[in-house]
CHARMM-style PDB file with segment names, atoms N, HN, CA, C and O in Angstrom:
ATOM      1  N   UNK     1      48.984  34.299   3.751  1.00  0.00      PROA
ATOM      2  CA  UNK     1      49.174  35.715   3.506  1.00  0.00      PROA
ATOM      3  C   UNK     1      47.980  36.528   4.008  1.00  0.00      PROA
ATOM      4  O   UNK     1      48.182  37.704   4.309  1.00  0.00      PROA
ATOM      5  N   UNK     2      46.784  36.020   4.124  1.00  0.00      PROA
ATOM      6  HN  UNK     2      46.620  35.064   3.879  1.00  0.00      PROA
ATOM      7  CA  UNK     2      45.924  36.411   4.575  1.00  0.00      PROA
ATOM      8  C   UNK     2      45.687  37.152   5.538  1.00  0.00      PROA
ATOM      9  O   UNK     2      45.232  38.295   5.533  1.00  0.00      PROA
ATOM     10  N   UNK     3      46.177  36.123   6.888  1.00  0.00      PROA
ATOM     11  HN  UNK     3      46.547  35.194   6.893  1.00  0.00      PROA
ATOM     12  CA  UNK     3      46.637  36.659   8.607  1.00  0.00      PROA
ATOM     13  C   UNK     3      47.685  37.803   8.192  1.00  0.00      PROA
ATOM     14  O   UNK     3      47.674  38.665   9.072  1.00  0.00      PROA
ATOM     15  N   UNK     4      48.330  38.028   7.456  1.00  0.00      PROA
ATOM     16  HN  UNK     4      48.340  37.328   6.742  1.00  0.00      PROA
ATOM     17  CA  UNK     4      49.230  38.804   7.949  1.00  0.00      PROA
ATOM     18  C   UNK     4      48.894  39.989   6.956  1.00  0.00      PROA
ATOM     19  O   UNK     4      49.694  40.925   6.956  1.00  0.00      PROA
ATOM     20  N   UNK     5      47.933  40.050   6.211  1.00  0.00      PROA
ATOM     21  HN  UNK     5      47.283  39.290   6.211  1.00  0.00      PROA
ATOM     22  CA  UNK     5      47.411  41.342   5.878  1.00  0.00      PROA
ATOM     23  C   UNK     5      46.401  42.005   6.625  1.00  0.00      PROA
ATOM     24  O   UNK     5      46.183  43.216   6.615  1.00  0.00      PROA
ATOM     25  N   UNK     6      45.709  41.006   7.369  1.00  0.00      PROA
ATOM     26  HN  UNK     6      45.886  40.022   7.377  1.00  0.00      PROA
ATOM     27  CA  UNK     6      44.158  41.281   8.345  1.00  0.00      PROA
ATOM     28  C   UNK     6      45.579  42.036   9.585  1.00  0.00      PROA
ATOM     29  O   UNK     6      45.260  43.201   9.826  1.00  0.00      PROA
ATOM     30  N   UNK     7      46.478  41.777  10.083  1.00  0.00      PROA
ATOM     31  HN  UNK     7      46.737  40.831   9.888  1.00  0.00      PROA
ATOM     32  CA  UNK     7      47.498  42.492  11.063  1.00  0.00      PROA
ATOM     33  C   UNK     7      48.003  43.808  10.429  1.00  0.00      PROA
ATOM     34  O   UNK     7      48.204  44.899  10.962  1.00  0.00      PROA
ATOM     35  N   UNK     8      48.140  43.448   9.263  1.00  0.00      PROA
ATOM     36  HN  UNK     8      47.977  42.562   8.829  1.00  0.00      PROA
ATOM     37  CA  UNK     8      48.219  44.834   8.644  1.00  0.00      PROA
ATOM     38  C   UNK     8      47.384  45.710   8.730  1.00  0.00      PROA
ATOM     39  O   UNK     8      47.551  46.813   9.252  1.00  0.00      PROA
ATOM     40  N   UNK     9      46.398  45.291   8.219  1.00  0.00      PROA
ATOM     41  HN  UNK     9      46.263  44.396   7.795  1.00  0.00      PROA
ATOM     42  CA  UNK     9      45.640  46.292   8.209  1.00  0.00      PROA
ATOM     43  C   UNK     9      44.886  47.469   9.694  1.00  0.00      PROA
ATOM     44  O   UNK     9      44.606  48.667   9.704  1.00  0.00      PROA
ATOM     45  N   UNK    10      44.780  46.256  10.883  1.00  0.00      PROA
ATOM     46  HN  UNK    10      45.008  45.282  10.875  1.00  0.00      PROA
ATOM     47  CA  UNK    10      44.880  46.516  12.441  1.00  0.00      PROA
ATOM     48  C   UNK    10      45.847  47.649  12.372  1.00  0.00      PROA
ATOM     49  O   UNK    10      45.425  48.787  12.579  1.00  0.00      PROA
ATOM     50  N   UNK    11      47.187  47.433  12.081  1.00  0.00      PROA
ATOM     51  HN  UNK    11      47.530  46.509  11.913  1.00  0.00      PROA
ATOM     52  CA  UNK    11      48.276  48.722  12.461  1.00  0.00      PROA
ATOM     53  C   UNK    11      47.819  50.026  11.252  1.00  0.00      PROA
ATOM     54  O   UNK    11      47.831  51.202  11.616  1.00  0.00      PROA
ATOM     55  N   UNK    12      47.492  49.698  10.037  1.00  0.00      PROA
ATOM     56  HN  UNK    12      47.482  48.743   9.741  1.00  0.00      PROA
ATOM     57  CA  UNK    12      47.232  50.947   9.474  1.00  0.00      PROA
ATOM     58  C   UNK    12      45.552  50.874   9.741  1.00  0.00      PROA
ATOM     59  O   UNK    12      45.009  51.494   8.826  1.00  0.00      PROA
ATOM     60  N   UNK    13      44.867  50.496  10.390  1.00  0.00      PROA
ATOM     61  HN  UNK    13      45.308  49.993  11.133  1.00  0.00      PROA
ATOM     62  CA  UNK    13      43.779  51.510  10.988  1.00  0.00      PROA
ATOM     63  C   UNK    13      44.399  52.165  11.804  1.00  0.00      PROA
ATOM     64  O   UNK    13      44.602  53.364  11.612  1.00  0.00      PROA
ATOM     65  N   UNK    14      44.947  51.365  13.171  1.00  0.00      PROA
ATOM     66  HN  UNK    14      44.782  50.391  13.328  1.00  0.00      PROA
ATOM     67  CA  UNK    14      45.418  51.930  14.011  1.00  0.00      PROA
ATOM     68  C   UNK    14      46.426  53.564  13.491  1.00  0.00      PROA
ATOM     69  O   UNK    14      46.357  54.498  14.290  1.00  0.00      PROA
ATOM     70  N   UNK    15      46.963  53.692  12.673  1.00  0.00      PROA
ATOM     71  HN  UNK    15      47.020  52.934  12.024  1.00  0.00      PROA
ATOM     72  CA  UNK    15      47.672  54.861  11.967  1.00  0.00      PROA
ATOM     73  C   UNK    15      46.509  55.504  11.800  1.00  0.00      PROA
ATOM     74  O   UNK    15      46.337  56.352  12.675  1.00  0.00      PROA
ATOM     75  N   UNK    16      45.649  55.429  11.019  1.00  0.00      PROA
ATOM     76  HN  UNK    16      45.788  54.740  10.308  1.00  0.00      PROA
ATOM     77  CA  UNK    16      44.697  56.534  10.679  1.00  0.00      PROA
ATOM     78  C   UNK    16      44.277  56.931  11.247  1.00  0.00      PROA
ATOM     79  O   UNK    16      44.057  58.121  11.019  1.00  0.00      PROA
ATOM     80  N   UNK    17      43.603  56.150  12.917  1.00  0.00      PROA
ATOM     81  HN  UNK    17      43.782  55.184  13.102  1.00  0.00      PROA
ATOM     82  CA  UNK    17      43.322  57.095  13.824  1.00  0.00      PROA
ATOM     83  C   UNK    17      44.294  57.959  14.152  1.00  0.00      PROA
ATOM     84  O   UNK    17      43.926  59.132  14.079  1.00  0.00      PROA
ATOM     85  N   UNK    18      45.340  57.802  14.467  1.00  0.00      PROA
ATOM     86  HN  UNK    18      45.638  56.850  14.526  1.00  0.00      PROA
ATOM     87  CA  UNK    18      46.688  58.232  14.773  1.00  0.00      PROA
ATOM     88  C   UNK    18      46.329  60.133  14.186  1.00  0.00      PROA
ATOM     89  O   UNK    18      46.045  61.207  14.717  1.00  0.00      PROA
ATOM     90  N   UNK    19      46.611  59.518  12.635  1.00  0.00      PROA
ATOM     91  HN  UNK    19      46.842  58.646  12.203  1.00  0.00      PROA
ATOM     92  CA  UNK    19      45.985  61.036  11.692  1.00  0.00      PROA
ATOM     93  C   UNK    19      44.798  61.397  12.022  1.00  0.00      PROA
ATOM     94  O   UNK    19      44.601  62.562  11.676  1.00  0.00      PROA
ATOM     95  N   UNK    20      43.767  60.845  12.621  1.00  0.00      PROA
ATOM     96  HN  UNK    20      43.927  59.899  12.902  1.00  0.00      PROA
ATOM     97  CA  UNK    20      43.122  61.476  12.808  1.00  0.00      PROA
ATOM     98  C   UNK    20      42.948  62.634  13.780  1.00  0.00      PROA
ATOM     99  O   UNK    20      42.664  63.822  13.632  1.00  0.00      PROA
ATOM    100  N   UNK    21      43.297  61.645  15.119  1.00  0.00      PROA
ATOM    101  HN  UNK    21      43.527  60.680  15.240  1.00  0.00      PROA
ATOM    102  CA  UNK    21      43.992  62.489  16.219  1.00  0.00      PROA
ATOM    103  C   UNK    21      44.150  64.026  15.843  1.00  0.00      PROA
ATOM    104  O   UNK    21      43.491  65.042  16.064  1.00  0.00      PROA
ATOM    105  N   UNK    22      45.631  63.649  15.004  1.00  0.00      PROA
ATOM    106  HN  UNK    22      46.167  62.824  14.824  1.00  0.00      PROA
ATOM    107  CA  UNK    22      46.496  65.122  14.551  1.00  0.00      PROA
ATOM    108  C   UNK    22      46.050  65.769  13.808  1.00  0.00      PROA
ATOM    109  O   UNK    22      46.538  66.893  13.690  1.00  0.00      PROA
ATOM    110  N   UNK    23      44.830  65.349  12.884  1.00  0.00      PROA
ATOM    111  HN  UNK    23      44.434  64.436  12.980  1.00  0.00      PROA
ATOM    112  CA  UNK    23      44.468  66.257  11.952  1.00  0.00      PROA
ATOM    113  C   UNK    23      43.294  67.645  12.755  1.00  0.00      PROA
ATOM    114  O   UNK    23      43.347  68.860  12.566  1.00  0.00      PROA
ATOM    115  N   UNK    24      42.303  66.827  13.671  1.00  0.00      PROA
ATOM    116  HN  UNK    24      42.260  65.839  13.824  1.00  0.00      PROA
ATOM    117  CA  UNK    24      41.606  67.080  14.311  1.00  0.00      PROA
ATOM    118  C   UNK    24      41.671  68.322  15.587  1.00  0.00      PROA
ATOM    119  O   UNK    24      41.126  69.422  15.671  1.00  0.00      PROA
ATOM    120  N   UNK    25      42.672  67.519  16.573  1.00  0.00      PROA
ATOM    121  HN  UNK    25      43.115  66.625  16.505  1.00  0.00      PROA
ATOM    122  CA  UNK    25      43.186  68.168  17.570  1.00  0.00      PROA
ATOM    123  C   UNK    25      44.300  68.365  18.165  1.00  0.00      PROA
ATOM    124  O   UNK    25      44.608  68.695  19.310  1.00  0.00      PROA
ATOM    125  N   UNK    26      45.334  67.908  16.445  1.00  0.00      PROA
ATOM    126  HN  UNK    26      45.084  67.640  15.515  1.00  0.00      PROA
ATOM    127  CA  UNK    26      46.575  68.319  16.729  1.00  0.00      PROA
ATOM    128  C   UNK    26      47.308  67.478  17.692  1.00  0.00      PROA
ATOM    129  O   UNK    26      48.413  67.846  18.092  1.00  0.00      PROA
ATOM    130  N   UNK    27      46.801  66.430  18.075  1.00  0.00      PROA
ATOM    131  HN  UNK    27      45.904  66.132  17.751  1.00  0.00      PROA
ATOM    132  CA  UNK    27      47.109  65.202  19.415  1.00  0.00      PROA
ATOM    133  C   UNK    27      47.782  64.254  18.443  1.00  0.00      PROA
ATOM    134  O   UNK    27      47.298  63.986  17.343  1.00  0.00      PROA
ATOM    135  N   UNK    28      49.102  63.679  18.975  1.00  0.00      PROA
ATOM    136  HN  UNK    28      49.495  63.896  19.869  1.00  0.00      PROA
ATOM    137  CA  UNK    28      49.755  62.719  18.260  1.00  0.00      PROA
ATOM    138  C   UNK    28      50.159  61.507  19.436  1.00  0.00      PROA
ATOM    139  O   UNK    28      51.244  61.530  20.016  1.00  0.00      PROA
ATOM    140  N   UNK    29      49.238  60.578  19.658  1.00  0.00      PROA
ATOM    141  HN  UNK    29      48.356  60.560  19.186  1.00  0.00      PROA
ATOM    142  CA  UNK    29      48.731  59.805  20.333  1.00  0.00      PROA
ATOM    143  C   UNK    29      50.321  58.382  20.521  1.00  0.00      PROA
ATOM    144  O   UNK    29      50.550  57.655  21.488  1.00  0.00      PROA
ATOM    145  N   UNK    30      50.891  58.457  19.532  1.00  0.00      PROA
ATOM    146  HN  UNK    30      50.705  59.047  18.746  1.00  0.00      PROA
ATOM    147  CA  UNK    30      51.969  58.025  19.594  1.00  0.00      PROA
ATOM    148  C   UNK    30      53.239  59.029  19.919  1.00  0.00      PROA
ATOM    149  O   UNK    30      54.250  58.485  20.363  1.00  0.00      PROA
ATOM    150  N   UNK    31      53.249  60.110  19.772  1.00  0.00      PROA
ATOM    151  HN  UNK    31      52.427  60.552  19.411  1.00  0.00      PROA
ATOM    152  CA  UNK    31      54.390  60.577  20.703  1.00  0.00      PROA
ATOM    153  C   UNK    31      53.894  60.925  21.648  1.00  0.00      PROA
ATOM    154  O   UNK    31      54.827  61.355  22.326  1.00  0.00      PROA
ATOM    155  N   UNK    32      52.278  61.134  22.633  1.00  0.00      PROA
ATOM    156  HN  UNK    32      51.520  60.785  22.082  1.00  0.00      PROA
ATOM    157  CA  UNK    32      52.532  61.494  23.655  1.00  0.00      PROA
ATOM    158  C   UNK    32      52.764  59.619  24.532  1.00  0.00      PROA
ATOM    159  O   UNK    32      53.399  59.336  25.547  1.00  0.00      PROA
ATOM    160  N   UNK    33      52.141  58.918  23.814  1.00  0.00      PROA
ATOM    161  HN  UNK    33      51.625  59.148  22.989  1.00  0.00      PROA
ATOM    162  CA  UNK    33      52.636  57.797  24.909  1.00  0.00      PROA
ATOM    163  C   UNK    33      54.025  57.399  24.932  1.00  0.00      PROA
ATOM    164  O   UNK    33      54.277  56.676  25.896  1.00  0.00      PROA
ATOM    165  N   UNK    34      55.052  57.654  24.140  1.00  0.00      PROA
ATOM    166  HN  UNK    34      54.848  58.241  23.356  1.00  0.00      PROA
ATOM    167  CA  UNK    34      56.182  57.083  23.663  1.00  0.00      PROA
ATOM    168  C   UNK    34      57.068  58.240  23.698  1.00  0.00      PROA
ATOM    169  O   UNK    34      58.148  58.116  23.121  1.00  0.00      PROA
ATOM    170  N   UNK    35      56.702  59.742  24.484  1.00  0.00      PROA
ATOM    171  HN  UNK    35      55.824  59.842  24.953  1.00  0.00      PROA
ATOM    172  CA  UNK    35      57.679  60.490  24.076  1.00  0.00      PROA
ATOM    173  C   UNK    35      59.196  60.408  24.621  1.00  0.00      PROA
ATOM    174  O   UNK    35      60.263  60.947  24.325  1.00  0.00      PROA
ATOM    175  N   UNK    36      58.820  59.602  25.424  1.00  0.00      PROA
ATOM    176  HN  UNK    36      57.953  59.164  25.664  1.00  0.00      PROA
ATOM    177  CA  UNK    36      60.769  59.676  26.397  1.00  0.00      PROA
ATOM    178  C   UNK    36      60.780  58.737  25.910  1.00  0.00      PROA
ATOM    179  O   UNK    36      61.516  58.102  26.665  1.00  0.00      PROA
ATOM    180  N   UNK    37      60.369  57.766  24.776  1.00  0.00      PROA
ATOM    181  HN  UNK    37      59.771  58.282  24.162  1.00  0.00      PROA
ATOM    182  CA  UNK    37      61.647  56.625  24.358  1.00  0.00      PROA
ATOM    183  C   UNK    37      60.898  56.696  22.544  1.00  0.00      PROA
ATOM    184  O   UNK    37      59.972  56.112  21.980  1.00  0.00      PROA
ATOM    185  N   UNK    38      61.952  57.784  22.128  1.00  0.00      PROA
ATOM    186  HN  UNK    38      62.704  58.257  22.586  1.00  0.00      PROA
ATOM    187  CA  UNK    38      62.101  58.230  20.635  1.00  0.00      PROA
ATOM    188  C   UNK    38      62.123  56.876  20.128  1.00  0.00      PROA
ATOM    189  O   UNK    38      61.128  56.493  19.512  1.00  0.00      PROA
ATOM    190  N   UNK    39      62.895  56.257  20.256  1.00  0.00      PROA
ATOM    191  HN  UNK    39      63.703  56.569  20.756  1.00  0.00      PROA
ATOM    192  CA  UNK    39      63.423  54.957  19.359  1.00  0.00      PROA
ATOM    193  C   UNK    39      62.208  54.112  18.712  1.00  0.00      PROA
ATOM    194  O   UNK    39      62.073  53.591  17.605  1.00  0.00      PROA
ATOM    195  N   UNK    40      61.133  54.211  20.190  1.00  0.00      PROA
ATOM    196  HN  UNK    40      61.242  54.634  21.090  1.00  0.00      PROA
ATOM    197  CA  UNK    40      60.636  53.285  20.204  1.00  0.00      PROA
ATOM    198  C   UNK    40      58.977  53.740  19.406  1.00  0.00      PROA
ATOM    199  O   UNK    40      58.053  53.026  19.016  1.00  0.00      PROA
ATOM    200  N   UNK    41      59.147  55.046  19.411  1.00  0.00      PROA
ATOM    201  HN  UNK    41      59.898  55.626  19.727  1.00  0.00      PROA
ATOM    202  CA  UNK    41      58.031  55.929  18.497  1.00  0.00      PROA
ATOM    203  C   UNK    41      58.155  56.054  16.812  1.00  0.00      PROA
ATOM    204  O   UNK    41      57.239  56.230  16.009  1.00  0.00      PROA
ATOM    205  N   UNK    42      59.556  55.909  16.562  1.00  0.00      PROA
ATOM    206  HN  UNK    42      60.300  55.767  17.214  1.00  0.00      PROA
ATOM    207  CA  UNK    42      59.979  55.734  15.573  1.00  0.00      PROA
ATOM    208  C   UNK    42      59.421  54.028  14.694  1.00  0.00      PROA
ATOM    209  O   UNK    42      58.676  53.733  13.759  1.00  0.00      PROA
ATOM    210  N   UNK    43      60.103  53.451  15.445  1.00  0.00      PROA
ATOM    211  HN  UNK    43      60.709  53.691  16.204  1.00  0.00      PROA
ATOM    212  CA  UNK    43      59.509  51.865  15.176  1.00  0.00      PROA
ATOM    213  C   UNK    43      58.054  51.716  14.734  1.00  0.00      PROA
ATOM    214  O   UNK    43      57.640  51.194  13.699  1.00  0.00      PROA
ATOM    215  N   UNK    44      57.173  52.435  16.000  1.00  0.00      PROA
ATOM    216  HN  UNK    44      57.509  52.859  16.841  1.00  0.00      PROA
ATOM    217  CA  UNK    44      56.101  52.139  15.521  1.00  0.00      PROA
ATOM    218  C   UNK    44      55.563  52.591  14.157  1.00  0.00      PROA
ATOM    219  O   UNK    44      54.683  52.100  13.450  1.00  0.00      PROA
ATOM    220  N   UNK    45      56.393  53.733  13.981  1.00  0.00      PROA
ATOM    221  HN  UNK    45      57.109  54.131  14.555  1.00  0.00      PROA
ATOM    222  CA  UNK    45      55.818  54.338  12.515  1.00  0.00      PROA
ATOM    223  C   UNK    45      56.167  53.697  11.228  1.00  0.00      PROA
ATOM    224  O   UNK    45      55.493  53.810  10.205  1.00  0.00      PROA
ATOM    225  N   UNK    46      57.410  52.923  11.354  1.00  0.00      PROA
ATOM    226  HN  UNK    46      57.959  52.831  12.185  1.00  0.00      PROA
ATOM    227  CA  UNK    46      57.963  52.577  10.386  1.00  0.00      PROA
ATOM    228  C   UNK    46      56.915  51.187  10.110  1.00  0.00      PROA
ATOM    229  O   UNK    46      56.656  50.633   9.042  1.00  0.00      PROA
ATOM    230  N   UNK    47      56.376  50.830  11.670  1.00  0.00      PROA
ATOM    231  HN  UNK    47      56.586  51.280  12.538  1.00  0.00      PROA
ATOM    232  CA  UNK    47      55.878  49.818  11.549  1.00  0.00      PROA
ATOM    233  C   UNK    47      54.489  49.903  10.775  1.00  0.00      PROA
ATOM    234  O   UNK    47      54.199  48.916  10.099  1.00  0.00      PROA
ATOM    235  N   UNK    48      53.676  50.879  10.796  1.00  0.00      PROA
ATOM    236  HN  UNK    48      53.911  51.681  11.345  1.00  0.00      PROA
ATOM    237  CA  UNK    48      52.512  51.072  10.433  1.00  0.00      PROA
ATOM    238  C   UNK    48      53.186  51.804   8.985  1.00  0.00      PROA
ATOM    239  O   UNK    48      52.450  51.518   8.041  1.00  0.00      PROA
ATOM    240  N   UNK    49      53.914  52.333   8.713  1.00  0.00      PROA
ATOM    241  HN  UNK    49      54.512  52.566   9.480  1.00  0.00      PROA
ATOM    242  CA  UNK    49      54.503  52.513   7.178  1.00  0.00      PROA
ATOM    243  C   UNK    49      54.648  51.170   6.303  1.00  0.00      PROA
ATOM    244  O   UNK    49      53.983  51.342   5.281  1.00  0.00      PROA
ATOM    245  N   UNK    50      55.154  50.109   6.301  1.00  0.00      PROA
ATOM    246  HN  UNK    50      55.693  49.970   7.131  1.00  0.00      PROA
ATOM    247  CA  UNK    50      55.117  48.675   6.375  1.00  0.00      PROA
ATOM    248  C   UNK    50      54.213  47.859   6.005  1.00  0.00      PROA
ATOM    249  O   UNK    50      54.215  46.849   5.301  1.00  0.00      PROA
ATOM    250  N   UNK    51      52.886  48.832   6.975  1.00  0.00      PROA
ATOM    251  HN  UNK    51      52.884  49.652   7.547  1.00  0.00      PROA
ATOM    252  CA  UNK    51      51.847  47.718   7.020  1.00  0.00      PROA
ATOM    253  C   UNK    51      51.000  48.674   5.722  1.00  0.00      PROA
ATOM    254  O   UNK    51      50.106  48.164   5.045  1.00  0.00      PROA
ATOM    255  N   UNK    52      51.312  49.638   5.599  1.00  0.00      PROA
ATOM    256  HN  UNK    52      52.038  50.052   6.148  1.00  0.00      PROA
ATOM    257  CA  UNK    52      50.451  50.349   4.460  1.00  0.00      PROA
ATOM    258  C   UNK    52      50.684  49.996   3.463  1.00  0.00      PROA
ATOM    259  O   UNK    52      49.723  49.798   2.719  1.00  0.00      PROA
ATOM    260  N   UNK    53      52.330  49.690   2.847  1.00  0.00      PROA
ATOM    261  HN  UNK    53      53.111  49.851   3.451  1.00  0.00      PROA
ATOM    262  CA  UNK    53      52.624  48.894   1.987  1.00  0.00      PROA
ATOM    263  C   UNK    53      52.044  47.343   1.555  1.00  0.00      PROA
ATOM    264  O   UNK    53      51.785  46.795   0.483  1.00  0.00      PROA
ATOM    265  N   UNK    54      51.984  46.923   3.085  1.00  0.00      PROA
ATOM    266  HN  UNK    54      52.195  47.369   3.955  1.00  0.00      PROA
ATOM    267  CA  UNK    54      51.523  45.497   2.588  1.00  0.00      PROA
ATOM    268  C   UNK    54      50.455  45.601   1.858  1.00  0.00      PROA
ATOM    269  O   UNK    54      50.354  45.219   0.692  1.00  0.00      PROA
ATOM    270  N   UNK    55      49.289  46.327   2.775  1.00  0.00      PROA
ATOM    271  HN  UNK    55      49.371  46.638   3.722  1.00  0.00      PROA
ATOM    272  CA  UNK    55      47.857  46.746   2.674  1.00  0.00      PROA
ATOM    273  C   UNK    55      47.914  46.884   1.052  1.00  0.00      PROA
ATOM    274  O   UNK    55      46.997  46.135   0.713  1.00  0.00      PROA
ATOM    275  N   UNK    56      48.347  47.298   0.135  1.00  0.00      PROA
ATOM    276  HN  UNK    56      49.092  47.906   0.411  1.00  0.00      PROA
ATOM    277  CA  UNK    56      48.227  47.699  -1.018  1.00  0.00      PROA
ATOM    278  C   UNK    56      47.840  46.753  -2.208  1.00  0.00      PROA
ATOM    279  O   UNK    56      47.460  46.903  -3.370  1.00  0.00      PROA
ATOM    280  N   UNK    57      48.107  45.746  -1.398  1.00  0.00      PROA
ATOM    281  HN  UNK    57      48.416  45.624  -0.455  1.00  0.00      PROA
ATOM    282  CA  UNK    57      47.878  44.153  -2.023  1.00  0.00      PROA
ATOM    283  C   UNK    57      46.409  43.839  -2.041  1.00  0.00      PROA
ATOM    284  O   UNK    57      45.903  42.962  -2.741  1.00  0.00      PROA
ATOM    285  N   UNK    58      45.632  44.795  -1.041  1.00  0.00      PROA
ATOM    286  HN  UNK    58      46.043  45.508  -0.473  1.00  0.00      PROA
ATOM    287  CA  UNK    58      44.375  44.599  -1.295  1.00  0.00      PROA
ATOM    288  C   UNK    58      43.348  45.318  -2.346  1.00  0.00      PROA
ATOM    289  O   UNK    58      42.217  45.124  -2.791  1.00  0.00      PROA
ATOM    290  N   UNK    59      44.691  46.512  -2.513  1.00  0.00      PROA
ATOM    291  HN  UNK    59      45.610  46.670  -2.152  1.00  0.00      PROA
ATOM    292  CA  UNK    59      43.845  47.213  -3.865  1.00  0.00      PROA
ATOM    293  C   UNK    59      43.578  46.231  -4.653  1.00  0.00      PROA
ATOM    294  O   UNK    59      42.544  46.286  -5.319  1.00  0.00      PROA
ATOM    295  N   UNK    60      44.686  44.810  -4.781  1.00  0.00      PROA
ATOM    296  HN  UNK    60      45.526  44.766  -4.240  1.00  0.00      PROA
ATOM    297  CA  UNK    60      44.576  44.495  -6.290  1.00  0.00      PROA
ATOM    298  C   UNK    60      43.995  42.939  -6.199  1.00  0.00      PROA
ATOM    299  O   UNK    60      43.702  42.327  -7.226  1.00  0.00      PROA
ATOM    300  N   UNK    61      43.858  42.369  -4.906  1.00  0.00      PROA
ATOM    301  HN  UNK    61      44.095  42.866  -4.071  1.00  0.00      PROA
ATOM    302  CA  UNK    61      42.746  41.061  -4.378  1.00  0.00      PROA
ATOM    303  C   UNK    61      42.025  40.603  -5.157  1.00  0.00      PROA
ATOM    304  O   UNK    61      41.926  39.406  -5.422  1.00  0.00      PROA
ATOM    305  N   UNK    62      41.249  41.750  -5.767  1.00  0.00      PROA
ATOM    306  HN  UNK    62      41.330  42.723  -5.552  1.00  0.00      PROA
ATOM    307  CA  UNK    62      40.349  41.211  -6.374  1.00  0.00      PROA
ATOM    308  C   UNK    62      40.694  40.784  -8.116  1.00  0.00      PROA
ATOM    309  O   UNK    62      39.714  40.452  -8.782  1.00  0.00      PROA
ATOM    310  N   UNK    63      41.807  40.801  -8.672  1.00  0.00      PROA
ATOM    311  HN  UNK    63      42.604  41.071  -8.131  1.00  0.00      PROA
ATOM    312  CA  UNK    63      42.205  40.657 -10.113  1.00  0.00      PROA
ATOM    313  C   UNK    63      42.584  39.149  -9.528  1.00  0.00      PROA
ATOM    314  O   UNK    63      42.205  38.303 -10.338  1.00  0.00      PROA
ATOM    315  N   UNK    64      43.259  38.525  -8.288  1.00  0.00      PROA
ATOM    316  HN  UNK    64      43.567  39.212  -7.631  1.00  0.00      PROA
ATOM    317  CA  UNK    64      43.863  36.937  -8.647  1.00  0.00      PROA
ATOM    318  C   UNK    64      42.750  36.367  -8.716  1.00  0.00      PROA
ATOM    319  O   UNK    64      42.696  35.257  -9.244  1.00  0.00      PROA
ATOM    320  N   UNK    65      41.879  36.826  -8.331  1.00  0.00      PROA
ATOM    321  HN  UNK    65      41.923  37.728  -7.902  1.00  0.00      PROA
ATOM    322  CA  UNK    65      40.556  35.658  -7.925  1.00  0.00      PROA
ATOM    323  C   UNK    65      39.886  35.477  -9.336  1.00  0.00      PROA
ATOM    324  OT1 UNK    65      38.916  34.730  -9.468  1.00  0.00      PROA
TER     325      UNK     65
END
């Protein structure tokens, strides 16, 4: 479970820059690379939505141990 939270967490950094981008300069770094294939801009978000969820498991890491 490990590997696949350390991947998680890669895609929700990768998201936060994302927000950062947009918060900053209004640049949304995933629709300008992905804008002629919606589908596939979509995915990624859901994908980094996903990984934020997983991520949440690390709030609480430290109670199994």
């Amino acid at each position: 479970m490990e590997t696949v939270q350390k991947i998680a967490l890669v895609f929700t950094i990768i998201g936060a820059i994302n927000w950062l981008l947009v918060g900053i300069f209004d640049f949304n770094l995933v629709d300008y690379l992905f804008s002629s294939m919606y589908i596939i801009a979509r995915i990624i978000y859901i994908i980094v939505g996903i990984c934020g969820l997983i991520n949440i498991g690390l709030l609480f890491n430290h109670i199994e141990k």
